[in-house]
N, CA and C atoms as an extended XYZ file, in Angstrom:
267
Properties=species:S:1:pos:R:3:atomname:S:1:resname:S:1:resid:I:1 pbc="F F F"
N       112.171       69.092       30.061 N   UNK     1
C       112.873       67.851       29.786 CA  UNK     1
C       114.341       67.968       30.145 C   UNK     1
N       114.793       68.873       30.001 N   UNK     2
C       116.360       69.175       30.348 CA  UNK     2
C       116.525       69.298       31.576 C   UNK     2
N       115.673       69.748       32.536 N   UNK     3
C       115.668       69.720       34.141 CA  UNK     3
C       116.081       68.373       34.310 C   UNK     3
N       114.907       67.251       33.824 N   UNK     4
C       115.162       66.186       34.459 CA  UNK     4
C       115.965       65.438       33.728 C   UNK     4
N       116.617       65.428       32.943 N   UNK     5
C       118.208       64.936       32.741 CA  UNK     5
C       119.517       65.534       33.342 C   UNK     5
N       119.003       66.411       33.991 N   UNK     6
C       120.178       66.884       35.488 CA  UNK     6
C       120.239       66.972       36.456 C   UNK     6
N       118.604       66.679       36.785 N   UNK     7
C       118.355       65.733       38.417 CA  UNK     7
C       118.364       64.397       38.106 C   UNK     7
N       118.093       63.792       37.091 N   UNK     8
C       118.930       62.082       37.233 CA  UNK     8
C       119.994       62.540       37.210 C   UNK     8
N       120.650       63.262       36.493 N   UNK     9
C       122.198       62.931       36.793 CA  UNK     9
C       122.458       63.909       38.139 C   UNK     9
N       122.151       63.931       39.131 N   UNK    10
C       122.635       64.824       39.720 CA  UNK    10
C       122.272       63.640       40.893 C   UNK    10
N       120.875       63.039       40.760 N   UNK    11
C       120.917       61.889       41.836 CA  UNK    11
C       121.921       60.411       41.585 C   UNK    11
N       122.294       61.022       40.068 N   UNK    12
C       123.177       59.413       39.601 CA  UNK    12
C       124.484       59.836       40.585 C   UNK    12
N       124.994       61.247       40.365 N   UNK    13
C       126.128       61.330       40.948 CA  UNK    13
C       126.512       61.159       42.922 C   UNK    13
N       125.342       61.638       43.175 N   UNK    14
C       124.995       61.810       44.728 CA  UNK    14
C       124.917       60.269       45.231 C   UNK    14
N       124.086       59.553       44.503 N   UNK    15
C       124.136       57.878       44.857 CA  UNK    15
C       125.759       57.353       45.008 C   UNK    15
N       126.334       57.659       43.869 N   UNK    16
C       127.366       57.133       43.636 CA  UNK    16
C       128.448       57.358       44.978 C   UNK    16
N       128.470       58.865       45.143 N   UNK    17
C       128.971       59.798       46.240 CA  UNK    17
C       128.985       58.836       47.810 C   UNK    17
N       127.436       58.581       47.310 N   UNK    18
C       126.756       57.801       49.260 CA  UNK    18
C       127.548       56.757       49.218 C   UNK    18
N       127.719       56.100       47.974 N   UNK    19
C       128.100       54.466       47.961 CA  UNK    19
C       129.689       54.584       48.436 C   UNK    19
N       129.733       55.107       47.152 N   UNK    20
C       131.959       54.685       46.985 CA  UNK    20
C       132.446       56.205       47.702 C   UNK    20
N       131.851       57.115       47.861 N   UNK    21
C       132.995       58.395       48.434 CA  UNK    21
C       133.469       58.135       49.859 C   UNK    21
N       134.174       58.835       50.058 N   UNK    22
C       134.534       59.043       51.648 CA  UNK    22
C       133.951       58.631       52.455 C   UNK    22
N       133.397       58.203       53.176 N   UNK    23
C       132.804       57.972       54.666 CA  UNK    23
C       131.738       57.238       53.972 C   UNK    23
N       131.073       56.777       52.974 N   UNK    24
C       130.324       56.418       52.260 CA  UNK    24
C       129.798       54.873       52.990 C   UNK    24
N       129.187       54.261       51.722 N   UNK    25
C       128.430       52.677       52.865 CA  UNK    25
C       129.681       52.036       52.674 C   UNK    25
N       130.660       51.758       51.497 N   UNK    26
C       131.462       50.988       51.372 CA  UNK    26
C       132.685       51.259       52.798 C   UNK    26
N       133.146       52.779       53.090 N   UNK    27
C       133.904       52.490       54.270 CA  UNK    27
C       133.354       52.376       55.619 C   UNK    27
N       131.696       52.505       55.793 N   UNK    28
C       131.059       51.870       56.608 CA  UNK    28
C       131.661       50.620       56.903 C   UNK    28
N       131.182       49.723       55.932 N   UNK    29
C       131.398       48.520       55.819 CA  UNK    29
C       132.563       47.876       56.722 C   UNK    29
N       133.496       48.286       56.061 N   UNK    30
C       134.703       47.527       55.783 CA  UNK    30
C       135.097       48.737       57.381 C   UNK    30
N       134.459       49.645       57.947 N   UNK    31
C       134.866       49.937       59.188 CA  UNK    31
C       134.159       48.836       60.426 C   UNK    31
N       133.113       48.484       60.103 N   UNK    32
C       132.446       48.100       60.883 CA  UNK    32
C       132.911       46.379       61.256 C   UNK    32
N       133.454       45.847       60.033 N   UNK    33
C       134.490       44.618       60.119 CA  UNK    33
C       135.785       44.660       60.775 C   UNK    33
N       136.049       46.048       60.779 N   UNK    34
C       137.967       45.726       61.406 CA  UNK    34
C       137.041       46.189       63.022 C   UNK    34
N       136.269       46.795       62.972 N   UNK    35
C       135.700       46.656       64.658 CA  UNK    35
C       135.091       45.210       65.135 C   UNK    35
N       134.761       44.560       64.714 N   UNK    36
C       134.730       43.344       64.757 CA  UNK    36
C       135.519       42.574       65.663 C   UNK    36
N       135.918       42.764       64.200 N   UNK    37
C       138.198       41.900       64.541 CA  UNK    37
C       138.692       42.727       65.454 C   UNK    37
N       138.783       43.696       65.904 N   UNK    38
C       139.255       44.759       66.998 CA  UNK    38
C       138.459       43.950       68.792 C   UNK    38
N       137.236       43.796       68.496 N   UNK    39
C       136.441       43.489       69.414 CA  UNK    39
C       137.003       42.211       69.545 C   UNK    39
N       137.294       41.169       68.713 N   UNK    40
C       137.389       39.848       69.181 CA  UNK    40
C       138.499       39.435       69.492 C   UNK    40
N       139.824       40.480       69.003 N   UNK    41
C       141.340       40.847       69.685 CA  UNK    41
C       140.935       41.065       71.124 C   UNK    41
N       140.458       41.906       71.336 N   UNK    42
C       140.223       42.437       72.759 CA  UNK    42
C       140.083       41.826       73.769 C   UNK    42
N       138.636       40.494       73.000 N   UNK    43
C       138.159       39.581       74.046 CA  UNK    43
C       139.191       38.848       74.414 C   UNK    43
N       139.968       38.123       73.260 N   UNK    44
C       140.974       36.851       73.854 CA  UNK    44
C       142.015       37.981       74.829 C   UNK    44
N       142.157       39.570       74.667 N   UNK    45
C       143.007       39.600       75.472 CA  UNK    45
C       142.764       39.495       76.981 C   UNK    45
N       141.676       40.538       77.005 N   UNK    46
C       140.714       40.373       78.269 CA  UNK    46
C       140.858       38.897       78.864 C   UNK    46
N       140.713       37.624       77.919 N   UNK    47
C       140.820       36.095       78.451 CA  UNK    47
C       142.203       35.738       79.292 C   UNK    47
N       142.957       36.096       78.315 N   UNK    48
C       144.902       36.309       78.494 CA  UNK    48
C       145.166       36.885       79.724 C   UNK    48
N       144.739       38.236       79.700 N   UNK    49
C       144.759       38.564       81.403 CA  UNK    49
C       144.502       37.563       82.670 C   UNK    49
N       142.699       36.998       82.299 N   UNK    50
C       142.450       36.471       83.480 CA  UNK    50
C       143.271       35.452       84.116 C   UNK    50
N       143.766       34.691       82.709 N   UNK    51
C       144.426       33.548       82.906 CA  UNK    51
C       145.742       33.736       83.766 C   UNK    51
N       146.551       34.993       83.124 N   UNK    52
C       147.874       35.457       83.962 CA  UNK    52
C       147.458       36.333       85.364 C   UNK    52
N       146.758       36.820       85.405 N   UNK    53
C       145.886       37.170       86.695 CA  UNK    53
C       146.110       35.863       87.878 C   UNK    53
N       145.322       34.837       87.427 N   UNK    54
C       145.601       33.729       88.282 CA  UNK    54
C       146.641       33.089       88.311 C   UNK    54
N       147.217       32.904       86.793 N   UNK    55
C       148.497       32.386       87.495 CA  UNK    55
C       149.724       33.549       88.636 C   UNK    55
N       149.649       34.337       88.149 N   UNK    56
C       150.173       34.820       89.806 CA  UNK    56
C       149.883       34.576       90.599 C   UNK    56
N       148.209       34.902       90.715 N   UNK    57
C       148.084       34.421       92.283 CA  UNK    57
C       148.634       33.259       92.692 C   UNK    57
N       148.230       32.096       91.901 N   UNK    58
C       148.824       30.746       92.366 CA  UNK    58
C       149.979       30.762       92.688 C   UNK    58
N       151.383       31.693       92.251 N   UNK    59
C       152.772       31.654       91.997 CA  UNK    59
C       152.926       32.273       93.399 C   UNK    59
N       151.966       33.297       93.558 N   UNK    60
C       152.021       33.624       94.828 CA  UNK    60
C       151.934       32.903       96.421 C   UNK    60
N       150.395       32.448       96.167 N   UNK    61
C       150.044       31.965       97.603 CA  UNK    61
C       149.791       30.179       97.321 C   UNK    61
N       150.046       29.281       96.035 N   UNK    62
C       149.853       28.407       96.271 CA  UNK    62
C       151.231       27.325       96.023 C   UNK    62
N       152.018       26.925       97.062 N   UNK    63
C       153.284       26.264       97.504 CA  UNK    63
C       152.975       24.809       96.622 C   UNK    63
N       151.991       23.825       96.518 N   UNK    64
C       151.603       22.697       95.469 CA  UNK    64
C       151.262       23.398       93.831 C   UNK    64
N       151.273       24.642       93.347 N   UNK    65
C       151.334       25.135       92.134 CA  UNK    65
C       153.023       25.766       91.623 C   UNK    65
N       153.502       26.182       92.737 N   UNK    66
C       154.856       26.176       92.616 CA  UNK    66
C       155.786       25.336       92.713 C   UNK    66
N       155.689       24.245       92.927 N   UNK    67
C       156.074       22.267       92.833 CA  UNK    67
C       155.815       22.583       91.589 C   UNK    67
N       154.844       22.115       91.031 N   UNK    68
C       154.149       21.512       89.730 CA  UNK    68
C       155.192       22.682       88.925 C   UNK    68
N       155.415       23.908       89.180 N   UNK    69
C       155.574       24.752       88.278 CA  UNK    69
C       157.502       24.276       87.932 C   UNK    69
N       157.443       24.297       89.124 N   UNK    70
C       159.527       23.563       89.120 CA  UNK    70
C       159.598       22.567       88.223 C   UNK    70
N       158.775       21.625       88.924 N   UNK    71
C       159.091       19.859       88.115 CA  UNK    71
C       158.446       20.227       86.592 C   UNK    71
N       157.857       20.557       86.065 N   UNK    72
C       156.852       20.426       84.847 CA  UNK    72
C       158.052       21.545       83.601 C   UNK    72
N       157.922       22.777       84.249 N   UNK    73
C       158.542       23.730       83.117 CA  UNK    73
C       159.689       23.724       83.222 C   UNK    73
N       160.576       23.947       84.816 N   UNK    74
C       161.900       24.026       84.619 CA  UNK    74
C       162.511       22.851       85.257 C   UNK    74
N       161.933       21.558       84.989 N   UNK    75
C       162.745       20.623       85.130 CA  UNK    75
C       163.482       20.279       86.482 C   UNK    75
N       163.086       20.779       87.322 N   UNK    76
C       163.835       20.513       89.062 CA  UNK    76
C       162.997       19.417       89.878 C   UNK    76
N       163.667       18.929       90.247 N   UNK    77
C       163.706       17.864       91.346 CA  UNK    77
C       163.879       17.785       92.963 C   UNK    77
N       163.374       17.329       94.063 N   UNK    78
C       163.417       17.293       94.939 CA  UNK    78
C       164.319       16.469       95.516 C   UNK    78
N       164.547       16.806       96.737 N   UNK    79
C       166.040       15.906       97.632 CA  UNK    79
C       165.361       14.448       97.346 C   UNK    79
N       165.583       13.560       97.224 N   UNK    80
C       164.716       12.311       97.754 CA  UNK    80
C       164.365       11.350       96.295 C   UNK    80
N       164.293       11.994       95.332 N   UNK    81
C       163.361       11.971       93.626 CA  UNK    81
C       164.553       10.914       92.951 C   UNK    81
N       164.148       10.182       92.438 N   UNK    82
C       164.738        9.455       91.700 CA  UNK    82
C       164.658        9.448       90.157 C   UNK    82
N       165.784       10.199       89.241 N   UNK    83
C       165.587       10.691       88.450 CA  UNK    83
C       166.366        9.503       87.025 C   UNK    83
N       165.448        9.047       86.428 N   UNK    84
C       166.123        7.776       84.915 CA  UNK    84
C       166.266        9.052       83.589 C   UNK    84
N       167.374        8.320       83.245 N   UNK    85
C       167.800        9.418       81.876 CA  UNK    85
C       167.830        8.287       80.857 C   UNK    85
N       166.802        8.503       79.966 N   UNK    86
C       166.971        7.655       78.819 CA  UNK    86
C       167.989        7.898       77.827 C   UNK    86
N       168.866        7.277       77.729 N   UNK    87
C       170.155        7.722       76.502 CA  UNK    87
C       169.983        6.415       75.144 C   UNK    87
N       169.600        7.276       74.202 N   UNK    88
C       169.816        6.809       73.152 CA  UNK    88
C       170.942        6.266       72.073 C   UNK    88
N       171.425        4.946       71.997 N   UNK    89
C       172.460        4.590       70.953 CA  UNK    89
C       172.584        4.362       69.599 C   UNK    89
């Protein structure tokens, strides 16, 4: 009878060990979630690239993406363009 009140407790403690210790299911867990989130960082960056990937190229070889890119972000104008300034009173 005394044996087996120190192999339950010896499997109470070992369970416990698997669950909550070190490397156990709980930091399984909670490893296997920040890989996740690690993985789905990754993807949008992988996305981020492609996107700046092409926009070079365009910056590069396309002369109607570098228009659009003048007039739209930095505001420049062509010889010829007729430009209205709304002023507010």
């Amino acid at each position: 009878m005394k044996l087996g009140k120190y192999l339950i407790l010896f499997l109470v403690l070992m369970a416990l060990l698997i669950v909550f210790g070190n490397n156990g299911l709980i930091d399984n867990l909670v490893m296997k979630e920040k890989q996740n989130i690690l993985k789905d960082a990754n993807l949008q960056l992988v996305h981020e690239n492609y996107r700046l990937k092409r926009e070079i190229y365009l910056l590069k070889n396309d002369i109607r993406h570098i228009e659009t890119v003048a007039r739209n972000d930095l505001g420049m104008v062509m010889k010829g363009d007729i430009v209205y300034k709304h002023v507010d009173r």
